[in-house]
mmCIF file as Biopython writes it, N, C-alpha, C and O atoms, coordinates in Angstrom:
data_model
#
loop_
_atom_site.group_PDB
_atom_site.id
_atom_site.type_symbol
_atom_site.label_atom_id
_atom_site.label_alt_id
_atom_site.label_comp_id
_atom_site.label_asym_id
_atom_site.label_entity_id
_atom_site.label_seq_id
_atom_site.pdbx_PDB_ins_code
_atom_site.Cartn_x
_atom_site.Cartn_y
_atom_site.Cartn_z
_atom_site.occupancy
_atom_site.B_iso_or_equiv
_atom_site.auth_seq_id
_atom_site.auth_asym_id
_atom_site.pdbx_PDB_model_num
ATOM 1   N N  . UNK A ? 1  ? 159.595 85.251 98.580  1.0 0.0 1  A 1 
ATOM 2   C CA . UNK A ? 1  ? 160.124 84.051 97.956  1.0 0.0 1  A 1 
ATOM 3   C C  . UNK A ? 1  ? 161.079 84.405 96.813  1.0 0.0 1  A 1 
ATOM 4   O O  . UNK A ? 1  ? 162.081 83.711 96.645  1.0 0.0 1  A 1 
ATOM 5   N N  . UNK A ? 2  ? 160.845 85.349 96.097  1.0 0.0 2  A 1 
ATOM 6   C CA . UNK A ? 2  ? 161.991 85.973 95.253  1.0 0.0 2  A 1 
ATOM 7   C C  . UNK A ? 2  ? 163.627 85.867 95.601  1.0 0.0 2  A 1 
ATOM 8   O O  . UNK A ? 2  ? 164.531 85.361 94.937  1.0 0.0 2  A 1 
ATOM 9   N N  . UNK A ? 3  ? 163.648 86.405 96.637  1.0 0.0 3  A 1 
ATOM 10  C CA . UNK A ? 3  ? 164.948 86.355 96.565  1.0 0.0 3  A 1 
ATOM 11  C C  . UNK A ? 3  ? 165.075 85.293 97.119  1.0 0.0 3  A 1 
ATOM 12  O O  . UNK A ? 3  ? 166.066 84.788 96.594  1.0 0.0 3  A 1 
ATOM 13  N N  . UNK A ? 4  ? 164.713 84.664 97.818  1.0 0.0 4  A 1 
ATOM 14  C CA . UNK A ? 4  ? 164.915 82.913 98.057  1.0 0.0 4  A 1 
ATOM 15  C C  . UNK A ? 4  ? 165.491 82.602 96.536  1.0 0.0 4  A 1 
ATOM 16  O O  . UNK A ? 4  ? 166.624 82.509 96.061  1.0 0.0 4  A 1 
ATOM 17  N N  . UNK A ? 5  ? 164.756 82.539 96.247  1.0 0.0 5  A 1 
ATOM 18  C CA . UNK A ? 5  ? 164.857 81.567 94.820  1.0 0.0 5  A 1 
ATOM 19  C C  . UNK A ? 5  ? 166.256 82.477 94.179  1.0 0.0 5  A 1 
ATOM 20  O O  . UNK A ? 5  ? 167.226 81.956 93.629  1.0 0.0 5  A 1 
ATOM 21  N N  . UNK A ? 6  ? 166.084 83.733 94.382  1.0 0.0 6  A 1 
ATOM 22  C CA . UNK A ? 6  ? 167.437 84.077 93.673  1.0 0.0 6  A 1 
ATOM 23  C C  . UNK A ? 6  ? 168.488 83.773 94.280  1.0 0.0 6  A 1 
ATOM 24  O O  . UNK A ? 6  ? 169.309 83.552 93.390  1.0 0.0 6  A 1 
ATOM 25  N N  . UNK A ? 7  ? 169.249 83.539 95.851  1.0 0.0 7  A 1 
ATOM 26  C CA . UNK A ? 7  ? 169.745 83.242 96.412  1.0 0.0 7  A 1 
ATOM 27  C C  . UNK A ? 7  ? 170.151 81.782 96.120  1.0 0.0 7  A 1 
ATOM 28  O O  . UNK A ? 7  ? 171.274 81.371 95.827  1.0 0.0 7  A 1 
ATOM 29  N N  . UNK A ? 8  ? 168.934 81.041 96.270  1.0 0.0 8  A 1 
ATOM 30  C CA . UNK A ? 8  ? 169.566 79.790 95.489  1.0 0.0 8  A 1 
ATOM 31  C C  . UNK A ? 8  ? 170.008 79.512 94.266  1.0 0.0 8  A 1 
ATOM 32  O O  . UNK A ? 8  ? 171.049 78.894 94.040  1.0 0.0 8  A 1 
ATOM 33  N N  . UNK A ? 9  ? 169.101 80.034 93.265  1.0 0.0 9  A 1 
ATOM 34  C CA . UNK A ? 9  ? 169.984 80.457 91.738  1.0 0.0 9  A 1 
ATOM 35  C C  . UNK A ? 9  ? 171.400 80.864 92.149  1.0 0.0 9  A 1 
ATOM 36  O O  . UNK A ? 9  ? 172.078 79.861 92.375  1.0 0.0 9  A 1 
ATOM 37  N N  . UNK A ? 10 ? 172.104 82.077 92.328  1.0 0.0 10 A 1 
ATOM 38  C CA . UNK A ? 10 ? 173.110 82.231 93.043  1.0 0.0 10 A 1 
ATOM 39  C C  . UNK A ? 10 ? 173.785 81.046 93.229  1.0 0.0 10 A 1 
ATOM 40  O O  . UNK A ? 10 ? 174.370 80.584 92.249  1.0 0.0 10 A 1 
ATOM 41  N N  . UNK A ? 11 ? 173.830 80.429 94.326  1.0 0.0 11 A 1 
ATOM 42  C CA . UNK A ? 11 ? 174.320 79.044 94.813  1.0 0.0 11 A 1 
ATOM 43  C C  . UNK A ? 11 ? 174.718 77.876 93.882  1.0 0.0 11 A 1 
ATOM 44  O O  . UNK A ? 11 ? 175.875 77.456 93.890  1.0 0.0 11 A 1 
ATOM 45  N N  . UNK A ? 12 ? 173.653 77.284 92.983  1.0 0.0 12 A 1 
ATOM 46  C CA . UNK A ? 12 ? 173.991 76.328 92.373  1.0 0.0 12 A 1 
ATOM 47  C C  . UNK A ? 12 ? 174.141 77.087 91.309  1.0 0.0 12 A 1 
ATOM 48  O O  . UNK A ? 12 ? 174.088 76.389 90.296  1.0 0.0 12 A 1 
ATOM 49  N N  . UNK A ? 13 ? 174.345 78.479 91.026  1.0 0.0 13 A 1 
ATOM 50  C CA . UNK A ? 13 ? 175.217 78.654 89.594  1.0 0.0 13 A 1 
ATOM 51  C C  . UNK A ? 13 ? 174.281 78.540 88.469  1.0 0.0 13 A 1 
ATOM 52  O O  . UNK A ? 13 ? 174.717 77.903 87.510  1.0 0.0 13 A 1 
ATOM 53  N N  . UNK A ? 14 ? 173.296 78.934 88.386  1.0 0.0 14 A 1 
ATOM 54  C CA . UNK A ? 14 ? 172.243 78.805 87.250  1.0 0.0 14 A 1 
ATOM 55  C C  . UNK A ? 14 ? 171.620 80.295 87.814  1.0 0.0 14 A 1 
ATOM 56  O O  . UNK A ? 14 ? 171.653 81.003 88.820  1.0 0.0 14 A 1 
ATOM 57  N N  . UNK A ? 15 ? 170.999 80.259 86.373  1.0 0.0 15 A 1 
ATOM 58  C CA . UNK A ? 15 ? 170.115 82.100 85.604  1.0 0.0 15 A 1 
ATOM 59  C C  . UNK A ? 15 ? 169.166 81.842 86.400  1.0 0.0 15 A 1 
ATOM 60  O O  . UNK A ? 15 ? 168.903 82.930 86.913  1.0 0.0 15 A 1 
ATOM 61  N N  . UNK A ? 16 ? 168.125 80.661 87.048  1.0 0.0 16 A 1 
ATOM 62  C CA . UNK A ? 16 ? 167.178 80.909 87.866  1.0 0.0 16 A 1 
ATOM 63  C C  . UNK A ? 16 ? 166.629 79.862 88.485  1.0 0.0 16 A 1 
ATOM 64  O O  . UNK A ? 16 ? 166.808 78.874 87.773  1.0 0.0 16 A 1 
ATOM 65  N N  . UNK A ? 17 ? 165.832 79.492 89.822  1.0 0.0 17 A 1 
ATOM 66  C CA . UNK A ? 17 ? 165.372 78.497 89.720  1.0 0.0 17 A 1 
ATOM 67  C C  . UNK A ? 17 ? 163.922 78.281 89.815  1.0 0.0 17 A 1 
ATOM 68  O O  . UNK A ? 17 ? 163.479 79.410 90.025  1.0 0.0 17 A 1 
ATOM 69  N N  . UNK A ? 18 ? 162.959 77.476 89.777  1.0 0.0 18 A 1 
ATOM 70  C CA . UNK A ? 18 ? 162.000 77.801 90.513  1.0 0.0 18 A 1 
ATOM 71  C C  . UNK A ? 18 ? 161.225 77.037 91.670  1.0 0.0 18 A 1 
ATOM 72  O O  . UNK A ? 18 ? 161.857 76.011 91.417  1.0 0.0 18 A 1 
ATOM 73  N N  . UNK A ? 19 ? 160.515 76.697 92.579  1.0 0.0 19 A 1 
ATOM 74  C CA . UNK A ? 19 ? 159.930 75.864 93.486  1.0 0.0 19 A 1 
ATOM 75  C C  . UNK A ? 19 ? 159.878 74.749 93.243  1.0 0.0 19 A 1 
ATOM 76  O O  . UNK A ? 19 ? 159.862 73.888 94.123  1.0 0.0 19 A 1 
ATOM 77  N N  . UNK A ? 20 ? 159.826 74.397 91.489  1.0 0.0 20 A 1 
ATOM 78  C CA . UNK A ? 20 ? 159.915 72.923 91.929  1.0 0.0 20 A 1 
ATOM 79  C C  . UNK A ? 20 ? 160.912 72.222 91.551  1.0 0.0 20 A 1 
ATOM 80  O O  . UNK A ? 20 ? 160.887 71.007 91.359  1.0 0.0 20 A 1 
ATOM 81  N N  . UNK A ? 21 ? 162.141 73.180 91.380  1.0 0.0 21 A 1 
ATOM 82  C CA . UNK A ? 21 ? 163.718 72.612 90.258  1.0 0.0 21 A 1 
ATOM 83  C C  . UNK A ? 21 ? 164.136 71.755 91.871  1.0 0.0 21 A 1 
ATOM 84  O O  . UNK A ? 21 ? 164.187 72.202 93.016  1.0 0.0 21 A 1 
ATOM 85  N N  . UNK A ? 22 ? 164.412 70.211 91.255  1.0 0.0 22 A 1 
ATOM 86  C CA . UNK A ? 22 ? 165.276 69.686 92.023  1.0 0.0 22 A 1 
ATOM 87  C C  . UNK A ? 22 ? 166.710 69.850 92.033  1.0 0.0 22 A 1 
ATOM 88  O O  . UNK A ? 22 ? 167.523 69.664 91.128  1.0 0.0 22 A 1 
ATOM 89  N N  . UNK A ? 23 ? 166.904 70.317 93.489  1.0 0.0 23 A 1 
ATOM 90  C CA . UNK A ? 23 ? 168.096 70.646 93.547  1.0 0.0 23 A 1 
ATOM 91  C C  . UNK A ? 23 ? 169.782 70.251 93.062  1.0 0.0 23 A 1 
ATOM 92  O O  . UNK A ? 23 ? 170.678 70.935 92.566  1.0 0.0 23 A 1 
ATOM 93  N N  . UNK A ? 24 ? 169.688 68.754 93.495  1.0 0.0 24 A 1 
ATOM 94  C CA . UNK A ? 24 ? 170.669 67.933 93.383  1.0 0.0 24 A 1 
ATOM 95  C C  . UNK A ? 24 ? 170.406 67.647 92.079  1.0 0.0 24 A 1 
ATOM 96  O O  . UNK A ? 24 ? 171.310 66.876 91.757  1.0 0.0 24 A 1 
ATOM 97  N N  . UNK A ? 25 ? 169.473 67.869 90.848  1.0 0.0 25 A 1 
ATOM 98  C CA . UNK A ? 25 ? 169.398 67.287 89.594  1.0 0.0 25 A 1 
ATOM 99  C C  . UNK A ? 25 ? 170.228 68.746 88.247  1.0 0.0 25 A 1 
ATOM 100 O O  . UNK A ? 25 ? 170.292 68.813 87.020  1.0 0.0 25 A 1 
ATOM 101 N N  . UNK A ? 26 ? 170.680 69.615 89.357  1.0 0.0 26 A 1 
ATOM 102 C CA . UNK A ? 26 ? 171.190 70.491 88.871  1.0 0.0 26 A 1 
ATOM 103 C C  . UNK A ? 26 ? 172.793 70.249 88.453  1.0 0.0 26 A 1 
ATOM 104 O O  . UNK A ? 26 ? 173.741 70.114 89.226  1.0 0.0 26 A 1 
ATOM 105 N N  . UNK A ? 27 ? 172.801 70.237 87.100  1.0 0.0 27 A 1 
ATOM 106 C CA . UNK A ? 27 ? 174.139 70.351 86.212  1.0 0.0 27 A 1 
ATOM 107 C C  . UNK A ? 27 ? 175.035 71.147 87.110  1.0 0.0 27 A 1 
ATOM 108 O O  . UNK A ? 27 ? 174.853 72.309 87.472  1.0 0.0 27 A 1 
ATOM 109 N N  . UNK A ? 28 ? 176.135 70.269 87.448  1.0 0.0 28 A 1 
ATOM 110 C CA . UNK A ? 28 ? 177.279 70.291 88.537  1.0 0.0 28 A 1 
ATOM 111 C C  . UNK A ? 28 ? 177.353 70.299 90.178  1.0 0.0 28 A 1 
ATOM 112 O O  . UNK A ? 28 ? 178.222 70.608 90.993  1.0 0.0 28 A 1 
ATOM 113 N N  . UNK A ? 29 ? 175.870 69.754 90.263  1.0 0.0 29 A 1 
ATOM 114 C CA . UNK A ? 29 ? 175.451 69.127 91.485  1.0 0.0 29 A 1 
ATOM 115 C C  . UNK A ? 29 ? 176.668 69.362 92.508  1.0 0.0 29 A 1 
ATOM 116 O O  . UNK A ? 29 ? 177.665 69.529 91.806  1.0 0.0 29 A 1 
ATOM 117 N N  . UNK A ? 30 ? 176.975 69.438 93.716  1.0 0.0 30 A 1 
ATOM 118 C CA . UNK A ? 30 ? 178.158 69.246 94.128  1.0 0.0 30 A 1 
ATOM 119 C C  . UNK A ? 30 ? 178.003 69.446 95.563  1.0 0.0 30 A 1 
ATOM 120 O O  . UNK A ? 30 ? 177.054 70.073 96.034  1.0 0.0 30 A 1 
ATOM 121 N N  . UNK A ? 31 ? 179.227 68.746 96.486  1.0 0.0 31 A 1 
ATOM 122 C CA . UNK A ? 31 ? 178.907 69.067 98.170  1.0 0.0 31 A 1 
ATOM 123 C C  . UNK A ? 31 ? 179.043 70.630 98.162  1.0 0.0 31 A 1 
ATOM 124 O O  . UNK A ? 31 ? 178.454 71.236 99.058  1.0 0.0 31 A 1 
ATOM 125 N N  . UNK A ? 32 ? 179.696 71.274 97.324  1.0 0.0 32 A 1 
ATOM 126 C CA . UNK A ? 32 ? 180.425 72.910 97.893  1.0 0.0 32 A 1 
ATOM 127 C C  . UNK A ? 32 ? 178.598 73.549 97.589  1.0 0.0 32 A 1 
ATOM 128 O O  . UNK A ? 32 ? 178.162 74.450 98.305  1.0 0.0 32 A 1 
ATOM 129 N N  . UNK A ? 33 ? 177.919 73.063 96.713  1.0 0.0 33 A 1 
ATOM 130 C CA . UNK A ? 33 ? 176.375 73.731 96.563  1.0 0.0 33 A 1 
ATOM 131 C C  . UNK A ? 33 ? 175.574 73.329 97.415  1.0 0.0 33 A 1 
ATOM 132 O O  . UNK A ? 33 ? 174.633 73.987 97.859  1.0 0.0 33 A 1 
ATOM 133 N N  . UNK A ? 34 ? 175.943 71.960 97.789  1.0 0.0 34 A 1 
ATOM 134 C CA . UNK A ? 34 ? 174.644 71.502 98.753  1.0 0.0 34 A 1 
ATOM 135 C C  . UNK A ? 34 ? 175.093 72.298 100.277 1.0 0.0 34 A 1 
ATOM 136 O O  . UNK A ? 34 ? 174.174 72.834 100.896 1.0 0.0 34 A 1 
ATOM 137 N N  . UNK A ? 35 ? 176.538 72.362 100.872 1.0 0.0 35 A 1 
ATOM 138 C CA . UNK A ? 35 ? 177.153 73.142 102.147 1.0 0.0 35 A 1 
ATOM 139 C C  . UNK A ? 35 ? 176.239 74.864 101.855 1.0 0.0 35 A 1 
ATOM 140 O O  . UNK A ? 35 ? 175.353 75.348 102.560 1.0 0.0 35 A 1 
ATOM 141 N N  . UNK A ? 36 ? 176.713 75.308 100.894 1.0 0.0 36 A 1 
ATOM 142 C CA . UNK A ? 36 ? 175.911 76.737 100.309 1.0 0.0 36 A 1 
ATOM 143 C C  . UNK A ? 36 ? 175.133 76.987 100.810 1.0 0.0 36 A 1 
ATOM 144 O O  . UNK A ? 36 ? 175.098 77.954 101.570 1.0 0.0 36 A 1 
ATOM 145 N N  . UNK A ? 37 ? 173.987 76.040 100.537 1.0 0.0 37 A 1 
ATOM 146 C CA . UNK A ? 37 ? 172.675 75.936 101.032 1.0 0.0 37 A 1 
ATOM 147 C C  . UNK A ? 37 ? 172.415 75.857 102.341 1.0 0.0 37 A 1 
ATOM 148 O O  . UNK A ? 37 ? 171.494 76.519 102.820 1.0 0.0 37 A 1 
ATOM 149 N N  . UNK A ? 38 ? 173.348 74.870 103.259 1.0 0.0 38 A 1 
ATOM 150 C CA . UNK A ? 38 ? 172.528 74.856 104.201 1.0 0.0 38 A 1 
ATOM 151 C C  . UNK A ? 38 ? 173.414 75.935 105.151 1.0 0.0 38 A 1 
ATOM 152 O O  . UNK A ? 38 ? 173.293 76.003 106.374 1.0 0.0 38 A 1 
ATOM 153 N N  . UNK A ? 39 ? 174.123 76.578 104.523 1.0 0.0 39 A 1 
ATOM 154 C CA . UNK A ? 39 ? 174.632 77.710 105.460 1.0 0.0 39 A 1 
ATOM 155 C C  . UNK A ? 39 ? 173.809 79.378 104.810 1.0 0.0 39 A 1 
ATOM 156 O O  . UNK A ? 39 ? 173.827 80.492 105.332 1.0 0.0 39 A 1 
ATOM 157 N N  . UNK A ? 40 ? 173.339 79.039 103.869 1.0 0.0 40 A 1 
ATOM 158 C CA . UNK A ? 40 ? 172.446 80.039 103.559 1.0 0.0 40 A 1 
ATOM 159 C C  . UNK A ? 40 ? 171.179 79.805 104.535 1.0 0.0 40 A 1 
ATOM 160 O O  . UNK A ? 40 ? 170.667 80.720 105.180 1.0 0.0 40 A 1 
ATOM 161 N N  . UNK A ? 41 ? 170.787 78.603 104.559 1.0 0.0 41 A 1 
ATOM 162 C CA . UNK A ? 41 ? 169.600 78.273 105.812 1.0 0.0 41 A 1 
ATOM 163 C C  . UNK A ? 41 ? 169.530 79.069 107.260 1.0 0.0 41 A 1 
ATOM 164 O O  . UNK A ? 41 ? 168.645 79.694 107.844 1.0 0.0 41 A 1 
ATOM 165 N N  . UNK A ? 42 ? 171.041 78.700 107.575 1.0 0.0 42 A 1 
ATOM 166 C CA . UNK A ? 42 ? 171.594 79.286 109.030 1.0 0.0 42 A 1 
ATOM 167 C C  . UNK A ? 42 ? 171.655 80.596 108.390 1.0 0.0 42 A 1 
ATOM 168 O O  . UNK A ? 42 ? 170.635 80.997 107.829 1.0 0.0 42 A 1 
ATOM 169 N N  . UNK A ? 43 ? 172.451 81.145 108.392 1.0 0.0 43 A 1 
ATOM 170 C CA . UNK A ? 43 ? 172.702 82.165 108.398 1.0 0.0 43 A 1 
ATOM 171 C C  . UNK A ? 43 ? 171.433 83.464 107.797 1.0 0.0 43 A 1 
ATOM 172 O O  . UNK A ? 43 ? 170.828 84.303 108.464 1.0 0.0 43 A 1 
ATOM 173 N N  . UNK A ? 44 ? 171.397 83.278 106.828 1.0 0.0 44 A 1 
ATOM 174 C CA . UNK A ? 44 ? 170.446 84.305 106.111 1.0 0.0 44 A 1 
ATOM 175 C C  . UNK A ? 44 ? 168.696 84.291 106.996 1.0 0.0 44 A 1 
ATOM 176 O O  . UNK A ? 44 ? 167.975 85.258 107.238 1.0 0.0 44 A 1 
ATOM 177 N N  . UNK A ? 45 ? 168.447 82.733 107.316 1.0 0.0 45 A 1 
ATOM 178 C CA . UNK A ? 45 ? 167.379 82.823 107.746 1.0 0.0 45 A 1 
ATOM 179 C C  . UNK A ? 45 ? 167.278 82.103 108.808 1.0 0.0 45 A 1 
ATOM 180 O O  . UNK A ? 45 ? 166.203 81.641 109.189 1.0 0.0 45 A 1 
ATOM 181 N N  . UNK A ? 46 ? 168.214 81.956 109.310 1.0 0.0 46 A 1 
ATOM 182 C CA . UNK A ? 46 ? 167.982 81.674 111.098 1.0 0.0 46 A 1 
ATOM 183 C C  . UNK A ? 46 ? 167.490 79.990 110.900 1.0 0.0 46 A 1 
ATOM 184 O O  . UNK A ? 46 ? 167.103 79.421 111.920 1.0 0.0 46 A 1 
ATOM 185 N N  . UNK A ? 47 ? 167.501 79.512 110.096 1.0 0.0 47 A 1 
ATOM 186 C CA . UNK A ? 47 ? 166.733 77.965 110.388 1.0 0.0 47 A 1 
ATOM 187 C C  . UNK A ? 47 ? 167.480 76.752 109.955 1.0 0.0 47 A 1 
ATOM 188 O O  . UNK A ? 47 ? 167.224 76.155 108.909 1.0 0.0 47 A 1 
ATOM 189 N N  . UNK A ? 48 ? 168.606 76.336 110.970 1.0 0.0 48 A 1 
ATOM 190 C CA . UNK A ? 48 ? 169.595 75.670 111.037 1.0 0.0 48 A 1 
ATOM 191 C C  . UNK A ? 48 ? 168.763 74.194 110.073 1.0 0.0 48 A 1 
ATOM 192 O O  . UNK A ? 48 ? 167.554 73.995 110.189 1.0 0.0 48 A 1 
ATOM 193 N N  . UNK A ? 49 ? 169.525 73.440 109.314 1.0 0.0 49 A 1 
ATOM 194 C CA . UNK A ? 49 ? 168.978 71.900 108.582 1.0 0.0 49 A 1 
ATOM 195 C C  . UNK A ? 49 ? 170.132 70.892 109.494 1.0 0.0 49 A 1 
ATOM 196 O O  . UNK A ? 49 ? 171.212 71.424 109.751 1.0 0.0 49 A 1 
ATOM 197 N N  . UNK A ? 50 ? 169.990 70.026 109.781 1.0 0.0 50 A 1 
ATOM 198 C CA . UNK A ? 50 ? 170.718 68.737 110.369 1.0 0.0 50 A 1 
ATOM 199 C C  . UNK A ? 50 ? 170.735 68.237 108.857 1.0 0.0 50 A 1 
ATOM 200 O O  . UNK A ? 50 ? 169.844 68.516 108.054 1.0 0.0 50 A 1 
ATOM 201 N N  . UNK A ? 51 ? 172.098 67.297 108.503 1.0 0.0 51 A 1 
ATOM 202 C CA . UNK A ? 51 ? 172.056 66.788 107.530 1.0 0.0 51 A 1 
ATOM 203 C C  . UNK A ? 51 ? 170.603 65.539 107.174 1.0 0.0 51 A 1 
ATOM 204 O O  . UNK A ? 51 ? 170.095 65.299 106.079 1.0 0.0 51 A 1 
ATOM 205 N N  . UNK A ? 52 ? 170.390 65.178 107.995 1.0 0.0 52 A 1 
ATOM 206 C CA . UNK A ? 52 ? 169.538 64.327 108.135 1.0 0.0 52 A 1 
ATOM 207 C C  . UNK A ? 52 ? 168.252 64.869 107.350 1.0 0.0 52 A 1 
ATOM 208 O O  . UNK A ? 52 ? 167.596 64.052 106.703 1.0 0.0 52 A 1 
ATOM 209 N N  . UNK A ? 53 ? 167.975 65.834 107.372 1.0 0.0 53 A 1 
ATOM 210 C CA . UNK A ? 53 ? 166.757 66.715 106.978 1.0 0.0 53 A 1 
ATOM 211 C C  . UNK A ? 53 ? 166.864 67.149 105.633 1.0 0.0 53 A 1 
ATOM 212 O O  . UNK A ? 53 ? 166.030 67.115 104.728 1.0 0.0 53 A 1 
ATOM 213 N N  . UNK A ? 54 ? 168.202 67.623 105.657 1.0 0.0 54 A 1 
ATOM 214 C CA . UNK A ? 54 ? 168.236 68.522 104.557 1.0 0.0 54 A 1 
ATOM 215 C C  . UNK A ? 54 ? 168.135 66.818 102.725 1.0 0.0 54 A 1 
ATOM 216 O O  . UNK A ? 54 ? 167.701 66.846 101.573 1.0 0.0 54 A 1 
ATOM 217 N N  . UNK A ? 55 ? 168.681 65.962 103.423 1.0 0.0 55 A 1 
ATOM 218 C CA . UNK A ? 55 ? 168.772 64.887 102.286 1.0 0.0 55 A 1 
ATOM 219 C C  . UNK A ? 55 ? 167.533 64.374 102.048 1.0 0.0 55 A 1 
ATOM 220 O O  . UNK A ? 55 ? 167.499 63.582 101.106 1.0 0.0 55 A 1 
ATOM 221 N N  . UNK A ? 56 ? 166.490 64.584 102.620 1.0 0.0 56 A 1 
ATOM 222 C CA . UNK A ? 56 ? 165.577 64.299 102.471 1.0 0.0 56 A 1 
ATOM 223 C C  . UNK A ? 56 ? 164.454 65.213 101.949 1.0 0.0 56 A 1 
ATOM 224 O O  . UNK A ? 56 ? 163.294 64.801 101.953 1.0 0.0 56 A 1 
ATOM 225 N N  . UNK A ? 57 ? 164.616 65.851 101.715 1.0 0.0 57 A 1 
ATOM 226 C CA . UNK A ? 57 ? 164.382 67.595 100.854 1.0 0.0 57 A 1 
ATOM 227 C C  . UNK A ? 57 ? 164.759 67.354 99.327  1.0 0.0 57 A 1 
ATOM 228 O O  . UNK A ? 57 ? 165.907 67.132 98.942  1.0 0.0 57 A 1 
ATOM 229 N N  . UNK A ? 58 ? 163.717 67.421 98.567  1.0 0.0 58 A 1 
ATOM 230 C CA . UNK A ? 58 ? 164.148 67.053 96.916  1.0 0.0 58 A 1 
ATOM 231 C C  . UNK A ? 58 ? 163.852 68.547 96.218  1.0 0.0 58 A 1 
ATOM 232 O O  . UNK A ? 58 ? 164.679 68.754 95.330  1.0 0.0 58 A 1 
ATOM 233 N N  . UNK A ? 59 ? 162.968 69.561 96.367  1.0 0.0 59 A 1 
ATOM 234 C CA . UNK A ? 59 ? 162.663 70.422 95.486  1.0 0.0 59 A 1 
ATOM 235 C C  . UNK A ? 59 ? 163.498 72.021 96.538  1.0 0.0 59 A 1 
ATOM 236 O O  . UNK A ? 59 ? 163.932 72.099 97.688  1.0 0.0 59 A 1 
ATOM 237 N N  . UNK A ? 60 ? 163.404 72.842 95.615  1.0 0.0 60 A 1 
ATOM 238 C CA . UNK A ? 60 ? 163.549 74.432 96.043  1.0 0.0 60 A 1 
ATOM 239 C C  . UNK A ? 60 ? 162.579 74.512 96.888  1.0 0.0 60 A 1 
ATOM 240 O O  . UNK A ? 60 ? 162.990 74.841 98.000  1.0 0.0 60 A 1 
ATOM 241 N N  . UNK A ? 61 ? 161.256 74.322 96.821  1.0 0.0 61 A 1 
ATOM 242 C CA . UNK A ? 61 ? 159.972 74.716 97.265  1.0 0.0 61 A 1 
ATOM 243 C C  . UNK A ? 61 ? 159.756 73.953 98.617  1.0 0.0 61 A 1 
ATOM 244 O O  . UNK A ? 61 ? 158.786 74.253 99.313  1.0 0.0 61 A 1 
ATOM 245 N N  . UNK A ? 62 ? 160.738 72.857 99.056  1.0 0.0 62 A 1 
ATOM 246 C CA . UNK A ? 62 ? 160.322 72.099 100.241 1.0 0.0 62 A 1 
ATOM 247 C C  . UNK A ? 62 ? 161.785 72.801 100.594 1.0 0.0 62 A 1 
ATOM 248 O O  . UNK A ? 62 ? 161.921 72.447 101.765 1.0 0.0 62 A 1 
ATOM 249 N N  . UNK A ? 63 ? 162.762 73.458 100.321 1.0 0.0 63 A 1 
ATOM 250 C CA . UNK A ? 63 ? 164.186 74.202 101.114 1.0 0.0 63 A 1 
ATOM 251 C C  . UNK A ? 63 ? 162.810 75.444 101.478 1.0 0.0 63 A 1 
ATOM 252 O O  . UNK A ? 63 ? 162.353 75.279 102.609 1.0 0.0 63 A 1 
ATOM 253 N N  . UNK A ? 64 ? 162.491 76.000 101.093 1.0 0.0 64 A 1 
ATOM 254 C CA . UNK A ? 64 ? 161.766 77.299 101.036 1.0 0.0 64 A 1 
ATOM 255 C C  . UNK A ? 64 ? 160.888 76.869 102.203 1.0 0.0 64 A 1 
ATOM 256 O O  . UNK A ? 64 ? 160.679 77.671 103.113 1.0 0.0 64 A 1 
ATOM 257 N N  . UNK A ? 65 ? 160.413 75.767 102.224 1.0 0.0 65 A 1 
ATOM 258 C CA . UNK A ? 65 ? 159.087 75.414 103.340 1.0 0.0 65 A 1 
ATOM 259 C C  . UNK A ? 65 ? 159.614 75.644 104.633 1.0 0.0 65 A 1 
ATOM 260 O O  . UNK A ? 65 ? 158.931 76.106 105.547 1.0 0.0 65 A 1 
ATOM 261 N N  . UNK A ? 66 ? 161.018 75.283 104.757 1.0 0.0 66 A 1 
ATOM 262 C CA . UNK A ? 66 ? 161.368 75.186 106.049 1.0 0.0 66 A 1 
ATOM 263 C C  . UNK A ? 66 ? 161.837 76.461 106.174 1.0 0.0 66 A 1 
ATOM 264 O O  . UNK A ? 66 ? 162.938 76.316 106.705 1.0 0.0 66 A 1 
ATOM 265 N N  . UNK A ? 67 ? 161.635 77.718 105.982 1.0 0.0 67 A 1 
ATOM 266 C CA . UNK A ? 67 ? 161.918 79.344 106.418 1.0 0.0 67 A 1 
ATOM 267 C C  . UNK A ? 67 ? 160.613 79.835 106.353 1.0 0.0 67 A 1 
ATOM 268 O O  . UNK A ? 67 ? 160.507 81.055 106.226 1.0 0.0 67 A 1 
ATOM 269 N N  . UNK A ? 68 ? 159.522 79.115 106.415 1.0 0.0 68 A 1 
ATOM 270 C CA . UNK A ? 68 ? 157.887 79.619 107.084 1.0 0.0 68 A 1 
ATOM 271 C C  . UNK A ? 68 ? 157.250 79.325 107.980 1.0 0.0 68 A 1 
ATOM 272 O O  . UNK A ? 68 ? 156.599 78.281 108.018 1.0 0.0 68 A 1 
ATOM 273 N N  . UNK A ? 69 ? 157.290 80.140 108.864 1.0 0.0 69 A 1 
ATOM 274 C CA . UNK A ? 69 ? 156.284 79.453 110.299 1.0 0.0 69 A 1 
ATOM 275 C C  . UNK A ? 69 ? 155.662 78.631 110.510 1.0 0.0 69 A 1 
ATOM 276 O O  . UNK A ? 69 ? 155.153 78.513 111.625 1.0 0.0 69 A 1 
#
């Protein structure tokens, strides 16, 4: 989960985050961070989000849920 979380730190541009930082409540919120994300989903961990899914996802810790079996 470490580098999860650093990966997303990374992304939205902040020193760190943790499981339960809401995402979108992050100072400079933006589509180019929320796209970030869900191509960090695909790519890094194989687990494609439909927009549909991903907006309905409020914390780090429920992005994180969906890259565990």
């Amino acid at each position: 989960m470490e580098l999860f979380l650093k990966r997303v730190a990374d992304i939205l541009d902040v020193p760190q985050v943790e499981p339960g930082t809401r995402f979108r409540e992050t100072e400079g919120w933006c589509s180019l961070m929320a796209f970030g994300l869900l191509v960090m989903m695909e790519n890094d961990y194989k687990r494609p989000l439909a927009i549909e899914e991903f907006m309905r996802l409020e914390t780090v810790g429920e992005l994180f849920s969906r890259i565990s079996p």
